[in-house]
Structure formats: C-alpha cells, structure tokens
N, C-alpha and C positions, 0 to 999 in steps of 0.2 A: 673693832678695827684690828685688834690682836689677833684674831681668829683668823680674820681674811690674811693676812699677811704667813701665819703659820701653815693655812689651808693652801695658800701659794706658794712656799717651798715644800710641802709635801710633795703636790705635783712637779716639782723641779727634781725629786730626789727619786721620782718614780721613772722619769725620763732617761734620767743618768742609768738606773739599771738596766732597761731593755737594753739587751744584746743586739751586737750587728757587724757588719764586716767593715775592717779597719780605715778610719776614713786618711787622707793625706795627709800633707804638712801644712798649718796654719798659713795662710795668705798676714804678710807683713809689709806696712807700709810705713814711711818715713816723712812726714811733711813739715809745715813752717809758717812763721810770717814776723814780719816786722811792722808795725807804723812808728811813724814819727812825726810829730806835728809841733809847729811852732803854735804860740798862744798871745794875743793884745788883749789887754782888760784898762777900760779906765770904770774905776767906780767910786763911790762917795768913801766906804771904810776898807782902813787897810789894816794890817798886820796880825788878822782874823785867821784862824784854821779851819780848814787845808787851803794852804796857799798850792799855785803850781808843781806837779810832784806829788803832792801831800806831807809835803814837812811844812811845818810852823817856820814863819818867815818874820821878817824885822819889821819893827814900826813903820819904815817908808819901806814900798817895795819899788820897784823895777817898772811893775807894769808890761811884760811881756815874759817869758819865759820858752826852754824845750820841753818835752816829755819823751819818751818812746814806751815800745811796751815790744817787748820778743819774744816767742814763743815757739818751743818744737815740740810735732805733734807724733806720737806712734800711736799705730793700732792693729790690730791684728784682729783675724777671724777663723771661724774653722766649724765646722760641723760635725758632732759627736755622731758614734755607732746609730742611735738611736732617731738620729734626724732632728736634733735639738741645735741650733744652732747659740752661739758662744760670738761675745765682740768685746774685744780689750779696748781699754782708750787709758793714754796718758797723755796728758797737755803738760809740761815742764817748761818752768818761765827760766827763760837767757839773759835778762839783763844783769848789768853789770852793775848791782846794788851796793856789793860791797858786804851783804851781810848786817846784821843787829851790830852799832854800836862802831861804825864804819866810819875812817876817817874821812869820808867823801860829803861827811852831813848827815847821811841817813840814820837818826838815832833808834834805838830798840824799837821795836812794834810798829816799825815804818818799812823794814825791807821787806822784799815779797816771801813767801813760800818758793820753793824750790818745781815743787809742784800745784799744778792750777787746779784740776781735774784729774781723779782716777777712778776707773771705775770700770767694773767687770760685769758683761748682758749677758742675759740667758731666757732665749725667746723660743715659742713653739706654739702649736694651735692656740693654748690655753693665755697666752700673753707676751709679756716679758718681765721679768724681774732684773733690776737692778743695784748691785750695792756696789760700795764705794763714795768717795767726797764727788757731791756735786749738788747741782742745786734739786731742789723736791717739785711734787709736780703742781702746788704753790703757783711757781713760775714757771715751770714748762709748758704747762695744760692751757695757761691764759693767755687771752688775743690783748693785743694796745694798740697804741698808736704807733713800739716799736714795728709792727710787722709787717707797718708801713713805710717804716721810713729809713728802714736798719741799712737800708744800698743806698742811702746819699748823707754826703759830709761825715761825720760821727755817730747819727744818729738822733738828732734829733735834742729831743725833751727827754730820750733815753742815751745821750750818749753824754759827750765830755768837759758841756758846760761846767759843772762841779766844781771840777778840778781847778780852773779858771776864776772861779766866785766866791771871794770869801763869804763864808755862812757862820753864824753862831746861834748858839742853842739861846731862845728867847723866851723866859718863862716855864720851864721845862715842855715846850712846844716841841714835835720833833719833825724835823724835815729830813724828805728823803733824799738822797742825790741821783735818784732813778724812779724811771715810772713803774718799778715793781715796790711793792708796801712791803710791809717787814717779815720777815721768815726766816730758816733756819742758815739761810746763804750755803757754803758749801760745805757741808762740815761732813763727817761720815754720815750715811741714811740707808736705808732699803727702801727699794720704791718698787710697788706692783704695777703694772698698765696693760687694763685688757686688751683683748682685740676689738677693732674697730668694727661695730654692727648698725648697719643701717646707719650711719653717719656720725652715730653714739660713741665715745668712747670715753672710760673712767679710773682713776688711778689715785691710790694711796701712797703715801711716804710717812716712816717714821724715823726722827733723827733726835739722838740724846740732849743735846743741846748743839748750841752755837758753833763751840769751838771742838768740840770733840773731832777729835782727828789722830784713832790711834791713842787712847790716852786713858787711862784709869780714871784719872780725877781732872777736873775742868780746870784750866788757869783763872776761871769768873770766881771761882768757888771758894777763893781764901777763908774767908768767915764763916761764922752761920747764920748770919743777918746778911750775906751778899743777894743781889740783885739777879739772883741768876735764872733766866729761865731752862726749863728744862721739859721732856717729853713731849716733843715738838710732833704731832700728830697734824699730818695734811691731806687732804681729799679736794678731788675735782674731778669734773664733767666737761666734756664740751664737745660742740656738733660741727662738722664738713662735710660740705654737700654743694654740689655745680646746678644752676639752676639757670637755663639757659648758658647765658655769655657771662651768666654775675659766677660767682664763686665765694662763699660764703661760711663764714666759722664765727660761733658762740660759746662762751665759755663763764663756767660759774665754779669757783677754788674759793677754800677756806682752811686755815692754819690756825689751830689750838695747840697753848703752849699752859706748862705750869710754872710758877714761881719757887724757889727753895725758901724762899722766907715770907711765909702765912700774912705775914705784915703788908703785903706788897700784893698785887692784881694777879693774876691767874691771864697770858694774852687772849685774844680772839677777833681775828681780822678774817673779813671776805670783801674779795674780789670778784666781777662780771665785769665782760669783756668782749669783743667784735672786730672782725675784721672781713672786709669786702672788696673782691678784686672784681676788678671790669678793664678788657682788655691789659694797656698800660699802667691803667689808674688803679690805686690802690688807698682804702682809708680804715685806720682802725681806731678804738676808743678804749677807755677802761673807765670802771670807776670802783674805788676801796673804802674802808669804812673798817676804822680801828676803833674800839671801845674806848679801851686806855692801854696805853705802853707801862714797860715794866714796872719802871724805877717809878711808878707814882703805887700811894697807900690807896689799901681799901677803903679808907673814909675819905679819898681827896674826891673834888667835885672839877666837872668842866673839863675832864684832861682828856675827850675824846679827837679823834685823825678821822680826816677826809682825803681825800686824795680825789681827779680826774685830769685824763689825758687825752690829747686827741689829735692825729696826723695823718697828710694827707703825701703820698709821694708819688710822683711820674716818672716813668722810661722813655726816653727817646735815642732808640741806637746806645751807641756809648754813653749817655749823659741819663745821669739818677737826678732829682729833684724830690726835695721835699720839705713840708713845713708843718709844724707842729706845737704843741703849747699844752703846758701841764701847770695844774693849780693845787695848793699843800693849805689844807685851814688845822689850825691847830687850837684847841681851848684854853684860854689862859687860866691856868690851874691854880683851883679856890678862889676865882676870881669870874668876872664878866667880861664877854666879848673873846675874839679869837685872833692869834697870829697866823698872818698868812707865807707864801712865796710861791709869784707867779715867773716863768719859764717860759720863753718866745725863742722856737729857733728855724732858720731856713739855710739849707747845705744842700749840696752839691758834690757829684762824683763824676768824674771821668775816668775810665777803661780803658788803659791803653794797651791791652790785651799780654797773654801771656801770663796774665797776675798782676799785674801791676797798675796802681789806680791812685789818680793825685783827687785830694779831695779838699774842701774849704767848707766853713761854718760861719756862721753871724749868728749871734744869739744876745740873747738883753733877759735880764732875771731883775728881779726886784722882792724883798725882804720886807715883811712889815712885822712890829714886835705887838701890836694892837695900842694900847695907849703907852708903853714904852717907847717912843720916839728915839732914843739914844740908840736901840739895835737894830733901827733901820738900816739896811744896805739897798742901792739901785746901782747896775752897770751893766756896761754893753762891751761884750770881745769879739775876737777875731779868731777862728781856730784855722790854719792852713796845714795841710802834714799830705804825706804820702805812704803807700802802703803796698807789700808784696806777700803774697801770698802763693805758696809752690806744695 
C-alpha cells in the first residue's frame, strides 16, 4: 500500500514539472448554510450521554430541545502550466460554542473545531490525490441507505436521531450513531482515487490515527498501555453504471488499523454496499462486519460488530421522502449472546427554492443490553428544523 501511494505522488511531482504557458488567476468561491432544528424525545432512560447538543444532561431532562449547525464553505480552483488541475476546500464551522470550557455549558472536548474539512486536490489523467483532514475512502467509496435517503428530513438512519437518544455503552458493546462503521473520521490522511474505467473505480487512504490533525504526538497517546489505534490504512472498489432506466452502484471498502499497545486487538472492519436509482425512486443498503474494536484484549472472546442499513427515498417536485432502518448487534464480551440497537426513521423535505428547505423527521430507536435489562433504552422523537444553503 506504501508503494501505491509513493508511486502516486511521484506522478503528482512529474506533472508539476512539465512546463507550460502561465495559466490565470484561481476561480474563488464563497458559500454557506445554516440548519436548525428543534428536537421531541419521550423515552424510558434519561440522563444518558449525548443528550441534545451532545453535552451530558441532568437526571430529569426537558424532553425537547434546539441544535443548529453553521458552516462557511471556501474553495478555490485553477489549473497548473501543465494541465493538472488543483481544488482547495475549506469547510469552517460558525457556531457560536463559545469555545472549550465555555460559560454557555459547553465543557472541554464538546466544542467544535473551528474547522470541519480541509483539504487540498490534485487530479489529472492518472487520478486524483488528495491530503488534508477529511474522511478516507472507508466512507466515500461506499453506497447505503444514506444515498438514498440524504434529500429527506435529516437523513434518515444516517442522520440526527443520535443526538436526540440517549445511548450508553452496554457491556463494552459499541454502537455507532451513523450508518458508516468505524474509521479514521476526519483526521489528517492522503488519499489516492483512480480514474473511473469501465464503471470500475479504486482508492486508497492512509491516516496516522484518529486525532492527528497537525500534531506530533496524539492526545489518545498519554501512556504506553493507551488504547490508541494507529496506521489507519483503507482500500476500496466500487462500480457505476446506467442499465437501461435503473442506474446502479456497488461497493466493497475495508479499513485496517494497528493498536499502540500489544495487549489490545489490531482493527479490521469491511464494508459492501448498494445503491439503485429508478426514475424518482431510489434505495440503498449496506452491511459491516467488525472483528473486535479497540479497547478489547487479545484474549477477550465474543467482542465482534455487525452493522445493516437499509433505505428507501422518493421525489415528487419539491417534496423528498424517505424511510429507512439500521440494526447494531454487538457481542457481549467473555460472555453469551449479543446487545443490539435498532433505528426506524421516515422524514420529509420540502424546497422552497432559492436554498431554502423546511424539513421534519419521526424516528423510534430501541437499545437492548442482551441479558443486562437495566441498559435498556426505547423512544420515539420529533426532529423539525429548517435549512439554507447559498
């Protein structure tokens, strides 16, 4: 995997040299958005983390809650002497957090980053390479049920239920709050992605760990018995191709990771995946398969992830629909039997052109700890918000 990735910046560094006559000034844009959505939750347990927001909340909570999320987007492009073309992306988040450690509530390691996304393209016959923070092709390469359902309400079984549901860790079981399985998220990486042949196309990422961003040494890394994974290497395939009126993608992604401390599992998660457009109709699937996660030993037994999702969304004019449903089994580690959490949601978008789109969600989640009964959780919310995009 070293190779390929070295053998693709060589060709980036060969491009750069050919000489050619002086191309113009970078094309710069400016863009945006805001959502904001109120939240209803009644459910059996309260005062569980992430509450609304994702601060840790009181014994009785409220039951309803805000969120927002803002974001300004720049990006720029331009085209070198040589015909290689170059594309800037920065995603910078605008809310008003307050910062780590903020009199508004938001304590250390809850307020956002300042930036969401950066990251600097460099594409040409041979591909594109990519570095900078952002996600690996892990999750870019693969189809689900979002890519069905991503134009109505939140999104679905991949969108904001979460936020909304208190969850807790049961048994060292791990659930995800999204239909993508575990990966390096968006931390610094390099990511190669051929060109598309015959409907084929294939792409590598390698990312230090998690949190790298910019940084010599990991903030996971305190000790040297820490939990930390590291050398996050990802690979994936996957196929697009129009077959009459259907239109049609499949995809197969896997992410190996190593452990700092010998004591502890070495990851290895893959992911397949689908998605089928016909006409307005649209439905995608996935399914994951984790060995074991980090924080469990080499000698622990039973501590294997499943994961499947599956949605289905419609267009009619201004109106998105869609409905979807994801299932999390986890193994009750050195033990028998499995904890689960299943996810039911149906949302709704309207377009009232211009950018601007009010949208609504109903969603119902349910928690089982396996024969732990105490960390059961079952409830049903309300997500309402609006959202502008310029």
């Amino acid at each position: 995997m070293k190779k390929a990735l070295l053998g693709s910046t060589a060709i980036v560094g060969a491009s750069l040299l050919i000489a050619g006559p002086a191309a113009a000034k970078p094309e710069v844009s400016l863009g945006g958005g805001m959502d904001f959505q109120m939240g209803w939750t009644s459910q059996d347990r309260e005062g569980w983390s992430p509450t609304p927001g994702g601060v840790v909340g009181p014994a009785t909570e409220r039951g309803y809650s805000m969120f927002q999320r803002t974001v300004i987007n720049i990006n720029a492009s331009d085209t070198t002497d040589s015909g290689m073309k170059w594309a800037f992306k920065l995603d910078l988040n605008a809310d008003a957090d307050g910062g780590p450690n903020a009199s508004n509530g938001l304590k250390d390691g809850t307020a956002r980053d300042a930036a969401d996304k950066v990251t600097l393209d460099l594409s040409d016959a041979w591909g594109s390479v990519s570095v900078g923070a952002d996600y690996g092709v892990f999750r870019t390469m693969n189809f689900g049920s979002k890519d069905a359902t991503k134009s109505a309400g939140t999104g679905g079984a991949d969108g904001s239920w979460s936020r909304w549901f208190n969850t807790k860790s049961i048994s060292a079981a791990r659930f995800e709050s999204s239909t993508t399985a575990h990966d390096s998220t968006t931390s610094s990486r390099i990511n190669y992605v051929t060109p598309r042949f015959a409907g084929f196309q294939a792409g590598i990422t390698h990312a230090m760990d998690r949190t790298t961003i910019g940084r010599f040494r990991s903030p996971e890394s305190a000790g040297g018995t820490a939990d930390l994974e590291e050398n996050f290497w990802q690979a994936g395939v996957n196929y697009v191709n129009k077959f009459g009126d259907f239109d049609i993608g499949l995809s197969l992604v896997g992410v190996r990771a190593d452990n700092v401390n010998d004591a502890k599992v070495d990851q290895k998660t893959y992911s397949t995946g689908f998605v089928v457009g016909y006409g307005d109709w649209k439905i995608g699937g996935r399914y994951s398969n984790e060995k074991k996660e980090a924080s469990l030993s080499r000698t622990d037994t039973n501590g294997g992830y499943k994961q499947w999702d599956l949605g289905v969304g419609y267009t009619l004019g201004p109106w998105a629909f869609a409905v979807s449903g994801m299932q999390q089994k986890g193994g009750i580690v050195n033990g028998s039997g499995t904890a689960s959490q299943n996810v039911y949601a149906f949302g709704t978008t309207y377009d009232m052109g211009g950018g601007l789109a009010l949208y609504g969600e109903l969603w119902h989640a349910k928690s089982k700890g396996g024969a732990a009964t105490t960390s059961n959780n079952e409830g049903t919310g309300l997500i309402s918000g609006v959202r502008v995009k310029f």
